[in-house]
Structures are given as structure tokens and as C-alpha cells.
PDB file of N, CA, C, O and CB in Angstrom:
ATOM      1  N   UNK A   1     -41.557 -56.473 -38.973  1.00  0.00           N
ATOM      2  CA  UNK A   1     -42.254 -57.731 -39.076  1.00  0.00           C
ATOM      3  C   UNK A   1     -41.648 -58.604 -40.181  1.00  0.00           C
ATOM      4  O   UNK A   1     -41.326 -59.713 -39.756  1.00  0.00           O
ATOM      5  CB  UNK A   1     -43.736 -57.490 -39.335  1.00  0.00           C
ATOM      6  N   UNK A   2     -41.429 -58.425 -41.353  1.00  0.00           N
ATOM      7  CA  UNK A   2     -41.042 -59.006 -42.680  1.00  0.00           C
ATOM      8  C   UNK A   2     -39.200 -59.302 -41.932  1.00  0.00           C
ATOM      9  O   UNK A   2     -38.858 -60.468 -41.736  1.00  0.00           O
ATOM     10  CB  UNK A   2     -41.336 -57.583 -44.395  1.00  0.00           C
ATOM     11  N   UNK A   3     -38.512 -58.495 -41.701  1.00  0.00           N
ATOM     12  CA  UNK A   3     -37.421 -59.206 -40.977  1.00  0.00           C
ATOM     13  C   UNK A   3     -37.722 -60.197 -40.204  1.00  0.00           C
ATOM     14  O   UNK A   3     -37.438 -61.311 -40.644  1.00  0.00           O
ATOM     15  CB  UNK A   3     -36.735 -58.455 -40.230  1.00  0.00           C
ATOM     16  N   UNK A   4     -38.145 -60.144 -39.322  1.00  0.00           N
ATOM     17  CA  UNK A   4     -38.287 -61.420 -38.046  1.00  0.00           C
ATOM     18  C   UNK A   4     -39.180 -62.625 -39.512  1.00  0.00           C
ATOM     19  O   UNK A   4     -39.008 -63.828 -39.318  1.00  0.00           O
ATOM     20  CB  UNK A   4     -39.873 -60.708 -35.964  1.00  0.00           C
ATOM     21  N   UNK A   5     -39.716 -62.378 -40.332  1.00  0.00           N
ATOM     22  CA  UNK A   5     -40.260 -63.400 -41.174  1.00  0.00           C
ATOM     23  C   UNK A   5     -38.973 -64.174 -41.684  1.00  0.00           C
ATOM     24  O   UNK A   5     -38.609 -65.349 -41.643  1.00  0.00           O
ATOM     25  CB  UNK A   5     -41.190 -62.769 -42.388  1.00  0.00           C
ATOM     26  N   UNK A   6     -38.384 -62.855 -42.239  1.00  0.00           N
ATOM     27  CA  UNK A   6     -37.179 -62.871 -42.857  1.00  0.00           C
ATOM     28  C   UNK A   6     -36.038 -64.174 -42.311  1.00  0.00           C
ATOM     29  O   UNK A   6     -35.735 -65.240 -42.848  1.00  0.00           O
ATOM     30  CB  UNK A   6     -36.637 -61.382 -42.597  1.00  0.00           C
ATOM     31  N   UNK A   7     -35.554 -63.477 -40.896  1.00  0.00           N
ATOM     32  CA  UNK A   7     -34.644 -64.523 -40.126  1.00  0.00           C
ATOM     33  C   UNK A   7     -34.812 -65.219 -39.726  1.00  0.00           C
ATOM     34  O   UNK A   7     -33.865 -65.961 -39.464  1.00  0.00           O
ATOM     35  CB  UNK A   7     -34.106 -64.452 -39.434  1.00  0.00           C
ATOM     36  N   UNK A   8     -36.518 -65.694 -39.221  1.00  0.00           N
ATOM     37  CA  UNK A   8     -37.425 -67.240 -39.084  1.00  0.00           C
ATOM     38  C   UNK A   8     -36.560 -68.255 -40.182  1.00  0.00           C
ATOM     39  O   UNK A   8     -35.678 -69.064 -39.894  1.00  0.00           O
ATOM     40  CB  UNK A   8     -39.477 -67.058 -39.729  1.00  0.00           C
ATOM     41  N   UNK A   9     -37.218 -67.872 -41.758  1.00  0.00           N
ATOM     42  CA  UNK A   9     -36.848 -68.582 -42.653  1.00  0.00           C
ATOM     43  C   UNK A   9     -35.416 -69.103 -42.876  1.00  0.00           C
ATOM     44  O   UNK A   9     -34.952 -70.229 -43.059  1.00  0.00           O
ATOM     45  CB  UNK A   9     -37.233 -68.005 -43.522  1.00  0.00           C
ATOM     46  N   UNK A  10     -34.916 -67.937 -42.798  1.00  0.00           N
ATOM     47  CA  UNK A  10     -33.231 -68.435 -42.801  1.00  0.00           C
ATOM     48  C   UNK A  10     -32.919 -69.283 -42.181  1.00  0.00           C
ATOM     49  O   UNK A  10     -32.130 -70.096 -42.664  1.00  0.00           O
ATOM     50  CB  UNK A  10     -32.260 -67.649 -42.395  1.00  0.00           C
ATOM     51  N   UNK A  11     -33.451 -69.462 -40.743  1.00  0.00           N
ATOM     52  CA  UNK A  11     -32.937 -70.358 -39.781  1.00  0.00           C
ATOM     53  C   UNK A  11     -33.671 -71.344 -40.244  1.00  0.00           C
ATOM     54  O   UNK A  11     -32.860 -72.018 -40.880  1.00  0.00           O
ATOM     55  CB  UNK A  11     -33.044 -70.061 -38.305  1.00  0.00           C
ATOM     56  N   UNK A  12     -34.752 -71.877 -40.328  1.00  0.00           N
ATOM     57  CA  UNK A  12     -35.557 -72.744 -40.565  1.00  0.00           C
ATOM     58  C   UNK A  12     -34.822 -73.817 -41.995  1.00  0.00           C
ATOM     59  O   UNK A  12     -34.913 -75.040 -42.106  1.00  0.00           O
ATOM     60  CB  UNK A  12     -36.986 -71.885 -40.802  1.00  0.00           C
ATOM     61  N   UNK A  13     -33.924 -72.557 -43.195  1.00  0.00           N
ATOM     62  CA  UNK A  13     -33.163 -73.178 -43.978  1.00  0.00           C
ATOM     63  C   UNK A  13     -32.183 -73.693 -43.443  1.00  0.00           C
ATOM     64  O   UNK A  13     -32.001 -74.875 -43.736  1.00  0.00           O
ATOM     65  CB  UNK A  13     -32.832 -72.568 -44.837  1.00  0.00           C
ATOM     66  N   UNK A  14     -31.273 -73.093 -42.558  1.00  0.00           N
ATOM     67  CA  UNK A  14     -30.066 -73.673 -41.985  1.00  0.00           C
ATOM     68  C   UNK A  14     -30.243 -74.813 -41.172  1.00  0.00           C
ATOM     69  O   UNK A  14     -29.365 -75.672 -41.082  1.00  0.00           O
ATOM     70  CB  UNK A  14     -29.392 -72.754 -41.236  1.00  0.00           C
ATOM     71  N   UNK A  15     -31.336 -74.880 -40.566  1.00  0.00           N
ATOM     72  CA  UNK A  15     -31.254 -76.409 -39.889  1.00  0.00           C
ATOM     73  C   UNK A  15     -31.774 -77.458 -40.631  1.00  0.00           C
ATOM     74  O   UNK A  15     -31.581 -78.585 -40.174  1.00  0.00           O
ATOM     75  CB  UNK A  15     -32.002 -76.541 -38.591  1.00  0.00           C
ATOM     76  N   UNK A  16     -32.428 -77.343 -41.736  1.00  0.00           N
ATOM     77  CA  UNK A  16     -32.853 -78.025 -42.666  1.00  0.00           C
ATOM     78  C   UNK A  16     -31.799 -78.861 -43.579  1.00  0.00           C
ATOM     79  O   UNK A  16     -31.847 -80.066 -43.825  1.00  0.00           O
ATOM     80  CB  UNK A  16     -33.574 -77.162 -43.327  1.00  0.00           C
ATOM     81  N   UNK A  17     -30.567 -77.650 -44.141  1.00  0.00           N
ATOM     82  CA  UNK A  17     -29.370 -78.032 -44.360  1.00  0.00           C
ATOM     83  C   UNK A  17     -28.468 -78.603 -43.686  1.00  0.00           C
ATOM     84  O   UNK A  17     -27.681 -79.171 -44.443  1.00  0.00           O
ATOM     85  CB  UNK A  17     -28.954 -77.356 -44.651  1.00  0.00           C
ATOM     86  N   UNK A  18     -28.167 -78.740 -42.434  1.00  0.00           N
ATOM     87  CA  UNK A  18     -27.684 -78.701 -41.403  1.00  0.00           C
ATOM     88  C   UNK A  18     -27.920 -80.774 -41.367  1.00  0.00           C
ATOM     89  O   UNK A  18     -27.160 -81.688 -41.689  1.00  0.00           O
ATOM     90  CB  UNK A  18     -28.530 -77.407 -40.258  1.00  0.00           C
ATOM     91  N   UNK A  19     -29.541 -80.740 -40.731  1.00  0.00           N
ATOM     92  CA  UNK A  19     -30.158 -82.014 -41.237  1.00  0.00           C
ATOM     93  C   UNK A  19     -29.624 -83.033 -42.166  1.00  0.00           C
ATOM     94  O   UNK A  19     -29.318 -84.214 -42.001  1.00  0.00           O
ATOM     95  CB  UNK A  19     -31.186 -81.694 -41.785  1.00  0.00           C
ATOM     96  N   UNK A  20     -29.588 -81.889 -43.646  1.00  0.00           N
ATOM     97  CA  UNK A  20     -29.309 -82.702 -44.854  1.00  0.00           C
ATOM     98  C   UNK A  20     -28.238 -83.321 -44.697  1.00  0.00           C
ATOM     99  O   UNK A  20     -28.181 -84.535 -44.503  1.00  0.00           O
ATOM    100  CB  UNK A  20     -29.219 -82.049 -46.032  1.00  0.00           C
ATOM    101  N   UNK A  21     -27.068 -82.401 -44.775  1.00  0.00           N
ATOM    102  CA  UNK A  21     -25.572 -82.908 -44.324  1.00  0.00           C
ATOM    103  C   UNK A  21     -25.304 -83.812 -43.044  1.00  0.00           C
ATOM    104  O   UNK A  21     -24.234 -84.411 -42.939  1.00  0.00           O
ATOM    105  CB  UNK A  21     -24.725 -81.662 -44.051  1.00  0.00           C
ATOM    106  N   UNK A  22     -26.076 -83.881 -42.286  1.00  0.00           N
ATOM    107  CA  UNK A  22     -25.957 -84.987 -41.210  1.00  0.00           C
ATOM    108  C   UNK A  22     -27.023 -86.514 -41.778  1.00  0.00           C
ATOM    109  O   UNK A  22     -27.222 -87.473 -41.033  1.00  0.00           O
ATOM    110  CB  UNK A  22     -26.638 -84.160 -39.498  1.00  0.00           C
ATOM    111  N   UNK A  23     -27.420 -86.441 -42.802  1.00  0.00           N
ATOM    112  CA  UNK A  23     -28.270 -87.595 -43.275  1.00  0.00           C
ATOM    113  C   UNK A  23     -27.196 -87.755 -44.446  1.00  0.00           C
ATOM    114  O   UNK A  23     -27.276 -88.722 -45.204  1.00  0.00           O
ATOM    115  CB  UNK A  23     -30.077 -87.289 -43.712  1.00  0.00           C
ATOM    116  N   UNK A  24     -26.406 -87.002 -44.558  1.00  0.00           N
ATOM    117  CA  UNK A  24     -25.671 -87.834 -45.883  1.00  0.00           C
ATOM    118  C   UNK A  24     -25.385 -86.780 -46.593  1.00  0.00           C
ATOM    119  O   UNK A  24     -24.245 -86.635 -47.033  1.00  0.00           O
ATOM    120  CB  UNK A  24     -26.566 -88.961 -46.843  1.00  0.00           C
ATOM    121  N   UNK A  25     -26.440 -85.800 -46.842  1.00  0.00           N
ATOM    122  CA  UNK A  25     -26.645 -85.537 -48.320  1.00  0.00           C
ATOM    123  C   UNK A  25     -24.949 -84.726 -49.092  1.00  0.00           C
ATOM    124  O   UNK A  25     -24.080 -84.513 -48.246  1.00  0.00           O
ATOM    125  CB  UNK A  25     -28.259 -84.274 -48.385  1.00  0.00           C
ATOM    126  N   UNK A  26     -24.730 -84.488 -50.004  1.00  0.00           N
ATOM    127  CA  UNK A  26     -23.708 -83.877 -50.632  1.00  0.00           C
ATOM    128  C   UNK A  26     -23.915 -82.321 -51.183  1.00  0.00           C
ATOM    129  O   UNK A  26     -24.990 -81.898 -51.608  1.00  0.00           O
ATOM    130  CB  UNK A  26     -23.389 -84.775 -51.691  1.00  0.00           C
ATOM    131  N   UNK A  27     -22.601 -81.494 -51.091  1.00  0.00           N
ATOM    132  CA  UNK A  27     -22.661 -80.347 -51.199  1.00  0.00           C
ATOM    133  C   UNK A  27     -23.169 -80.167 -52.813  1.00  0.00           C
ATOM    134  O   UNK A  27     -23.499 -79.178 -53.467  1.00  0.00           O
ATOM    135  CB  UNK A  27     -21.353 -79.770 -50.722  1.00  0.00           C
ATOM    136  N   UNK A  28     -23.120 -80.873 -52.966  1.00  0.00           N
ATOM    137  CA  UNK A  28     -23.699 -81.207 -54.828  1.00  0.00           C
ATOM    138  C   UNK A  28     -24.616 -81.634 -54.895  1.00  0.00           C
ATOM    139  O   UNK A  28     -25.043 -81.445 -56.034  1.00  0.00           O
ATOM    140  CB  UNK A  28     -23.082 -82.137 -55.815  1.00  0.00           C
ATOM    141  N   UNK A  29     -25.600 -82.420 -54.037  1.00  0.00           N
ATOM    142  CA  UNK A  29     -26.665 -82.166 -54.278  1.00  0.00           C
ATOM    143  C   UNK A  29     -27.509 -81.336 -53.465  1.00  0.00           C
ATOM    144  O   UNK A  29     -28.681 -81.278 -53.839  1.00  0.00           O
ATOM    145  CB  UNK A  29     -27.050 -83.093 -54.466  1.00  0.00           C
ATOM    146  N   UNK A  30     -27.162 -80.614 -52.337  1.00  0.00           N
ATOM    147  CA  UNK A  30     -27.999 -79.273 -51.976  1.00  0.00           C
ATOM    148  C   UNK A  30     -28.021 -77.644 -53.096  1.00  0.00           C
ATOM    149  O   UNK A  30     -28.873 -76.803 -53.384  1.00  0.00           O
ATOM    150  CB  UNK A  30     -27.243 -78.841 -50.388  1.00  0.00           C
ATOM    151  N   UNK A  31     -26.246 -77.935 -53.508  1.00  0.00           N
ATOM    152  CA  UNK A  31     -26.452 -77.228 -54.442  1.00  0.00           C
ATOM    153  C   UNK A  31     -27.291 -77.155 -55.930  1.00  0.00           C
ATOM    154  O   UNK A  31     -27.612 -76.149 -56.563  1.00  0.00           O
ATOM    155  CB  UNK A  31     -25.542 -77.144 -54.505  1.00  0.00           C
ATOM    156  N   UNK A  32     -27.443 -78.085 -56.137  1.00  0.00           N
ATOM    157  CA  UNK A  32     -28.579 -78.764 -57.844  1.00  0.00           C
ATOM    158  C   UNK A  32     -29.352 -78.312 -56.751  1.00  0.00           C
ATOM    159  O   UNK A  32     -29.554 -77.222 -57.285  1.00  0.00           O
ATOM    160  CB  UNK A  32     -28.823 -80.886 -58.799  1.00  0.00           C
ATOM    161  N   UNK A  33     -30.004 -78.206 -55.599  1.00  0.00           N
ATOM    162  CA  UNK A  33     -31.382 -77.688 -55.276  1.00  0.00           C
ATOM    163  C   UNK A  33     -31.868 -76.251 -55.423  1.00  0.00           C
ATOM    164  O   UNK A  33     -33.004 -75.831 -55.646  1.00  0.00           O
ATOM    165  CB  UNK A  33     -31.588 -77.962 -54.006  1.00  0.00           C
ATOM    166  N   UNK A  34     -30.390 -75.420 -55.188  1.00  0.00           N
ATOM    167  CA  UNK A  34     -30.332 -73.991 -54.961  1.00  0.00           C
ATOM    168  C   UNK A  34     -29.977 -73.690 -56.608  1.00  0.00           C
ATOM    169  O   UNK A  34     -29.604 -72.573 -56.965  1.00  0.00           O
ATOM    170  CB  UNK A  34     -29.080 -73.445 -53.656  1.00  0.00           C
ATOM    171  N   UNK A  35     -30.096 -74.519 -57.306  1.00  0.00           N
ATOM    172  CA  UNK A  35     -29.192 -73.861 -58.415  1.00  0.00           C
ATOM    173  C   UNK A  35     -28.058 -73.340 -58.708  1.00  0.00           C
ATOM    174  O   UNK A  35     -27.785 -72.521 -59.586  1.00  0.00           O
ATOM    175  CB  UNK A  35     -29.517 -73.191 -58.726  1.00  0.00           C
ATOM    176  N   UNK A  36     -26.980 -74.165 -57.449  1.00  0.00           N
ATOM    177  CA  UNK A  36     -25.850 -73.384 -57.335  1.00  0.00           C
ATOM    178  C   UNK A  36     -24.417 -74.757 -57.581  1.00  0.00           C
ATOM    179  O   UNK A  36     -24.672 -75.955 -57.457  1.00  0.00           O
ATOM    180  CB  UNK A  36     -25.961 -72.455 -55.583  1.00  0.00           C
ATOM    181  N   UNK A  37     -23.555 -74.437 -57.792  1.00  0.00           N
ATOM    182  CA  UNK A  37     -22.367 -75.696 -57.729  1.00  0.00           C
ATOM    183  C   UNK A  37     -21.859 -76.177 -55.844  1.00  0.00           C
ATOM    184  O   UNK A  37     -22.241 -75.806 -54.734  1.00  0.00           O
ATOM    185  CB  UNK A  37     -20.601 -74.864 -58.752  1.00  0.00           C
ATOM    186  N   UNK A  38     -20.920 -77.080 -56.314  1.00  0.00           N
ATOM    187  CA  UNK A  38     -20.924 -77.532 -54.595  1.00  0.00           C
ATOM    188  C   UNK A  38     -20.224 -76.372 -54.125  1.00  0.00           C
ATOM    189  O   UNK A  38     -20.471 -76.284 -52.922  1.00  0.00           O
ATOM    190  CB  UNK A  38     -20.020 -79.118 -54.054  1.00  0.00           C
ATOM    191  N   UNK A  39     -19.441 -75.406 -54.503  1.00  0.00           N
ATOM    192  CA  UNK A  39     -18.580 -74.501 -53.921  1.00  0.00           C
ATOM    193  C   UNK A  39     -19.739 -73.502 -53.541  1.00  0.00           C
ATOM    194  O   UNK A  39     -19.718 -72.936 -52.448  1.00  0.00           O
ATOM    195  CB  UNK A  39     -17.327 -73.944 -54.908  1.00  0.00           C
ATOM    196  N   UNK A  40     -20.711 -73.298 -54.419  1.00  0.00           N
ATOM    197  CA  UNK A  40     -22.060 -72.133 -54.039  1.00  0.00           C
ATOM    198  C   UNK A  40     -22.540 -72.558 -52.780  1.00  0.00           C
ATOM    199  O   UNK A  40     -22.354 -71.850 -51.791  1.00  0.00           O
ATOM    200  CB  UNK A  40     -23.517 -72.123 -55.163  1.00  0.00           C
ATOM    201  N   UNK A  41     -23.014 -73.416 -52.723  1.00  0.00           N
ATOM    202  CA  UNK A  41     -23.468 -74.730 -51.680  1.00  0.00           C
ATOM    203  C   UNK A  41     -23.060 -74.060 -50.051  1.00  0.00           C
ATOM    204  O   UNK A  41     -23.675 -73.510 -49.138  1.00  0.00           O
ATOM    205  CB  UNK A  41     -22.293 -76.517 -52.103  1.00  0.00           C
ATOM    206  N   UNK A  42     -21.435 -74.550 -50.380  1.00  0.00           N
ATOM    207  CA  UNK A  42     -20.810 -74.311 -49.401  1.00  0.00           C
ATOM    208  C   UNK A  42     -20.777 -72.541 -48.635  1.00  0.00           C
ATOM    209  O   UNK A  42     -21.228 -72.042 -47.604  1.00  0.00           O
ATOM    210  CB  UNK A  42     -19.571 -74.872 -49.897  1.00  0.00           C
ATOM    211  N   UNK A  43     -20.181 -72.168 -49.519  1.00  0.00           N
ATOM    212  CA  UNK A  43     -20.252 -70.995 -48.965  1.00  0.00           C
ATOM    213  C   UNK A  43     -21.595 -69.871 -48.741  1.00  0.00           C
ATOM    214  O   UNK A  43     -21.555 -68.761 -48.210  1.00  0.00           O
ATOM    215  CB  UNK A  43     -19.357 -70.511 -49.642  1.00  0.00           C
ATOM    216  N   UNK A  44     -22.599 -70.485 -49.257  1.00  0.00           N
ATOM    217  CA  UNK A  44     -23.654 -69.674 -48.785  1.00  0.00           C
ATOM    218  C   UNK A  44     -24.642 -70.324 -47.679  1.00  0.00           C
ATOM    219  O   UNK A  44     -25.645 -69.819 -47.174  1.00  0.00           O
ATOM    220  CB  UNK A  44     -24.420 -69.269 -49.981  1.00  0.00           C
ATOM    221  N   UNK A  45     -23.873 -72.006 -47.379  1.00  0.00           N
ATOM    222  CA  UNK A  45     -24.137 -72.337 -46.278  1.00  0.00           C
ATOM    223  C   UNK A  45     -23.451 -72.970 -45.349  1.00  0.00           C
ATOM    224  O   UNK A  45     -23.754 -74.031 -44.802  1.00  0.00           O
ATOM    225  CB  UNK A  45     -24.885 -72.765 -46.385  1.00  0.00           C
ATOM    226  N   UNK A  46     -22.278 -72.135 -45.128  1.00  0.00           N
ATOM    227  CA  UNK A  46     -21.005 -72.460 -44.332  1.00  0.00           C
ATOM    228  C   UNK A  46     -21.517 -72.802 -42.924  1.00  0.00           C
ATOM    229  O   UNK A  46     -21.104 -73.776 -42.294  1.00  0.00           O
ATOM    230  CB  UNK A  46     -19.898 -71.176 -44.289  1.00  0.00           C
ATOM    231  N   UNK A  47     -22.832 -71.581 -42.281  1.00  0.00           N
ATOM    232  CA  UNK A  47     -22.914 -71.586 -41.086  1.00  0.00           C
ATOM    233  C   UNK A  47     -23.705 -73.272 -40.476  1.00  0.00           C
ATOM    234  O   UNK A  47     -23.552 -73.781 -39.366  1.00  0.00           O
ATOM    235  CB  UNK A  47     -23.704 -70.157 -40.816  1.00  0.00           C
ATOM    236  N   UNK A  48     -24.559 -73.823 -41.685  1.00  0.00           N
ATOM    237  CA  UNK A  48     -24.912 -74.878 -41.303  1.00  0.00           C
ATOM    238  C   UNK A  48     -24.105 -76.183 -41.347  1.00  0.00           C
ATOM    239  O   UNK A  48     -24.609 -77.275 -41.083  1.00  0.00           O
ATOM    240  CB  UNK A  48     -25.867 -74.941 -41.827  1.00  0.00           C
ATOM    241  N   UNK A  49     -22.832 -76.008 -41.693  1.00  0.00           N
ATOM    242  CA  UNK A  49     -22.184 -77.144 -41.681  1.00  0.00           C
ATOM    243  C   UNK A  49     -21.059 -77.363 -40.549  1.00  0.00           C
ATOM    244  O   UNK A  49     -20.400 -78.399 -40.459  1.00  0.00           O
ATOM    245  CB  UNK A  49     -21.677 -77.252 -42.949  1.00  0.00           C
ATOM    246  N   UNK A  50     -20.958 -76.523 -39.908  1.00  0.00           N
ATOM    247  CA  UNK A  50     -20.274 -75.888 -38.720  1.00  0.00           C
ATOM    248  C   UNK A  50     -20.388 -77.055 -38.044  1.00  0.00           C
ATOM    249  O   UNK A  50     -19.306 -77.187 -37.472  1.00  0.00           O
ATOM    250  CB  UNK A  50     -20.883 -74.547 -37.989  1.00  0.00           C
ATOM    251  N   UNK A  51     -21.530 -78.569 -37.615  1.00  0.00           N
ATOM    252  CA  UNK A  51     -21.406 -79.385 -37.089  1.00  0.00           C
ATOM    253  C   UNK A  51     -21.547 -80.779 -37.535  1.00  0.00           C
ATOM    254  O   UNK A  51     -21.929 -81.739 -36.867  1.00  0.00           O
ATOM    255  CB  UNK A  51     -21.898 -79.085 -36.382  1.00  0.00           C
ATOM    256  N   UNK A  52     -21.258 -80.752 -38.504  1.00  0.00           N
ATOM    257  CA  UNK A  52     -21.429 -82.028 -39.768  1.00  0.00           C
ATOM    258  C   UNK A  52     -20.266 -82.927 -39.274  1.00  0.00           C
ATOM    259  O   UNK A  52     -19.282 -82.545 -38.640  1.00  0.00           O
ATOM    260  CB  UNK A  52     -21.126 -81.460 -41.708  1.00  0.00           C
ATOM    261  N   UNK A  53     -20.493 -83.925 -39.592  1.00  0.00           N
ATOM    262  CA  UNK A  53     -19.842 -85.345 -39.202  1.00  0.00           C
ATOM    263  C   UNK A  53     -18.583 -85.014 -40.239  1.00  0.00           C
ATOM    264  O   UNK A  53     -18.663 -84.867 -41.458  1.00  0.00           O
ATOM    265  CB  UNK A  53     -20.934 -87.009 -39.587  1.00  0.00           C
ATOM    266  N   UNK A  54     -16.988 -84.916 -39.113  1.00  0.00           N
ATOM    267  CA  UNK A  54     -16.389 -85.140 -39.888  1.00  0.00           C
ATOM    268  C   UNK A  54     -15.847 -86.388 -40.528  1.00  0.00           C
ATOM    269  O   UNK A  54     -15.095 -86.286 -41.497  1.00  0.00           O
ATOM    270  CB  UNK A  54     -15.862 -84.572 -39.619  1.00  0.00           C
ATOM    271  N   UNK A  55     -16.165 -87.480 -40.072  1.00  0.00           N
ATOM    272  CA  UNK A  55     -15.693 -88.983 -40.092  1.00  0.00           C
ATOM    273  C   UNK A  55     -16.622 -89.181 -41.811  1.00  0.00           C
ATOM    274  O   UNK A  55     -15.945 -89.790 -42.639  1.00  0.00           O
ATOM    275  CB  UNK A  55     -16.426 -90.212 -38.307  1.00  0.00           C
ATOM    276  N   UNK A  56     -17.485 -88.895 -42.113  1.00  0.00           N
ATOM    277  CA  UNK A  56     -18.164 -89.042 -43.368  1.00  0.00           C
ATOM    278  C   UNK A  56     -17.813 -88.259 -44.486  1.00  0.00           C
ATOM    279  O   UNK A  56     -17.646 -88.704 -45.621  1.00  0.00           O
ATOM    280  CB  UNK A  56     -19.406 -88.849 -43.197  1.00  0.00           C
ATOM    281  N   UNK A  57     -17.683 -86.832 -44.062  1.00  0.00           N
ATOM    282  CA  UNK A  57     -17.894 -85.493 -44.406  1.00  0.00           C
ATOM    283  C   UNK A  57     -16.166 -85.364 -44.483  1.00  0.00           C
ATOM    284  O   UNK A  57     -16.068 -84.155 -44.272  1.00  0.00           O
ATOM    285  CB  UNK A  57     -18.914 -84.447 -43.196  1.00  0.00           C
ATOM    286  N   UNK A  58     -14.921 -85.794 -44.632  1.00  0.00           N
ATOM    287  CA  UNK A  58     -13.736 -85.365 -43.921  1.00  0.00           C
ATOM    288  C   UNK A  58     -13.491 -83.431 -45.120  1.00  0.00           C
ATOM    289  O   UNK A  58     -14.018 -82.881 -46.088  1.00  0.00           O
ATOM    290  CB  UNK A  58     -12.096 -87.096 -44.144  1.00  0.00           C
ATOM    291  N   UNK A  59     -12.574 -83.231 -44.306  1.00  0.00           N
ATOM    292  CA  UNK A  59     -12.388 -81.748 -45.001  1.00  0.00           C
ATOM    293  C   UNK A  59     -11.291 -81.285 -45.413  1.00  0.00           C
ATOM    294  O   UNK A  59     -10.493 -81.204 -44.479  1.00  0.00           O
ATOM    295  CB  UNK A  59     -12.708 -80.755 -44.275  1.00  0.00           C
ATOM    296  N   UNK A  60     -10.692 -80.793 -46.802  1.00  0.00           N
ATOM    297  CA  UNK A  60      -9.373 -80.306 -46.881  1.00  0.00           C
ATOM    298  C   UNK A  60      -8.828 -79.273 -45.867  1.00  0.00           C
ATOM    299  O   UNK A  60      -9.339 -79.092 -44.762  1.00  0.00           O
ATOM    300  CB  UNK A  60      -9.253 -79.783 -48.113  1.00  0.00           C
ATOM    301  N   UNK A  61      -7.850 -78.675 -46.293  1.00  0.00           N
ATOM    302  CA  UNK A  61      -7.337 -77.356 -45.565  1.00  0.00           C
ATOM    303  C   UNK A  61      -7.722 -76.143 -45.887  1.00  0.00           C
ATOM    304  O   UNK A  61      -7.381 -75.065 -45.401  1.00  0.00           O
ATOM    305  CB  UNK A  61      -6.076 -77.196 -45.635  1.00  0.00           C
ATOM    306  N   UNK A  62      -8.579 -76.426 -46.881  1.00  0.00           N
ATOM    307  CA  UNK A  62      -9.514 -75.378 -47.778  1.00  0.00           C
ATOM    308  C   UNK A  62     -10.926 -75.353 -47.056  1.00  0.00           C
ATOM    309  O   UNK A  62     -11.475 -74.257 -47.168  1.00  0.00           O
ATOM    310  CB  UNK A  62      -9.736 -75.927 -49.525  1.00  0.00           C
ATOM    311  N   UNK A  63     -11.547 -76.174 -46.439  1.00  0.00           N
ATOM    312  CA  UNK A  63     -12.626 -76.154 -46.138  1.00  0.00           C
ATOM    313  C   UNK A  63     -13.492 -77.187 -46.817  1.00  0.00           C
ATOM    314  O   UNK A  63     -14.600 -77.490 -46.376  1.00  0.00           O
ATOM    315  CB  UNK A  63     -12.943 -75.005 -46.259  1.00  0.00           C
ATOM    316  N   UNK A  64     -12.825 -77.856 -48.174  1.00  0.00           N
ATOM    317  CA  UNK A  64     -14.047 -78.424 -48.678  1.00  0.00           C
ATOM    318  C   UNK A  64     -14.496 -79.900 -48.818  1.00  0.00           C
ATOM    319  O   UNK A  64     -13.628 -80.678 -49.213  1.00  0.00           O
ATOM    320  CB  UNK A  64     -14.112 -77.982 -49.792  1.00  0.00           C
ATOM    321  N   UNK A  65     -15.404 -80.267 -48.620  1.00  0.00           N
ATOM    322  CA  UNK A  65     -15.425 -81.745 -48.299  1.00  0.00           C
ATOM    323  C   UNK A  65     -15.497 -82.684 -49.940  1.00  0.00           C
ATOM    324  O   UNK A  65     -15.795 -82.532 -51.125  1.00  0.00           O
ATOM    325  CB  UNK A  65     -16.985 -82.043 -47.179  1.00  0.00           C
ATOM    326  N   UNK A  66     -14.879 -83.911 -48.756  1.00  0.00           N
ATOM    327  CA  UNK A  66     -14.269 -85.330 -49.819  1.00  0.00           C
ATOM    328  C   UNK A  66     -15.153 -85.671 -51.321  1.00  0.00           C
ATOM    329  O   UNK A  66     -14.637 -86.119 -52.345  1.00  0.00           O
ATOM    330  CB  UNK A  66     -14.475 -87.033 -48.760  1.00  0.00           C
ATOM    331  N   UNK A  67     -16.650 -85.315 -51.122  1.00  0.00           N
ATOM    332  CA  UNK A  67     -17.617 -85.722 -51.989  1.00  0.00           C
ATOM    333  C   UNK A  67     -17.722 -85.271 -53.120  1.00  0.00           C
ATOM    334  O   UNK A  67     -17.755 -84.046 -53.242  1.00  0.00           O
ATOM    335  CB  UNK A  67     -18.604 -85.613 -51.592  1.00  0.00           C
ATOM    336  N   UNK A  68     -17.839 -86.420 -54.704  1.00  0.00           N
ATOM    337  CA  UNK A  68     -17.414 -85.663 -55.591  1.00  0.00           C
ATOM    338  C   UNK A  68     -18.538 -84.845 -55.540  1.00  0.00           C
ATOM    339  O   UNK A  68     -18.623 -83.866 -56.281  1.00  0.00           O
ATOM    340  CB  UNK A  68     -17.011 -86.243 -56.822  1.00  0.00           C
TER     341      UNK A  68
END
């Protein structure tokens, strides 16, 4: 039971993030939410950015986007 609570939430975060990054927001400021830097950001929410606007959002060869 506490799993299925568990992976509810997760998902419920990832489209939330997912959201954010399609409204604008910056890997710097989801991270100041998590308490984490934009690189934390990123990689602990790689899977929600998987469809983010690249025309706003553009991306190195590294993965990481334009925003300071």
C-alpha cells in the first residue's frame, strides 16, 4: 500500500515539474524549491523534462539548459 502511495506521489511530482518547465519555470528555480542547485534539479528530474520546449528551453551536448 505505502508503495502505490509512494509512486502516486512521484508521479504526481513529475507532472507537476514537467508543468513547471513548460510554463517557463527554470532549473534554478525548481531547484531553490527542492533545496537543490540547477544541476540537482536536473538530474533528479531528468524524467520530467523529457518533453520540455526546446525552442525556450534549448540544450547543450551535456544535457543542460540555456537558463542562468
Amino acid at each position: 500500500m505505502s508503495r502505490r502511495i509512494r509512486e502516486a506521489a512521484e508521479e504526481l511530482e513529475a507532472d507537476a515539474i514537467e508543468q513547471a518547465r513548460h510554463s517557463g519555470a527554470t532549473w534554478r528555480e525548481i531547484g531553490s524549491c527542492y533545496g537543490l542547485t540547477k544541476q540537482g534539479a536536473q538530474q533528479r528530474f531528468r524524467t520530467a523534462s523529457k518533453n520540455e520546449p526546446t525552442s525556450k528551453h534549448k540544450k547543450s551536448a551535456r544535457g543542460a539548459d540555456s537558463t542562468p
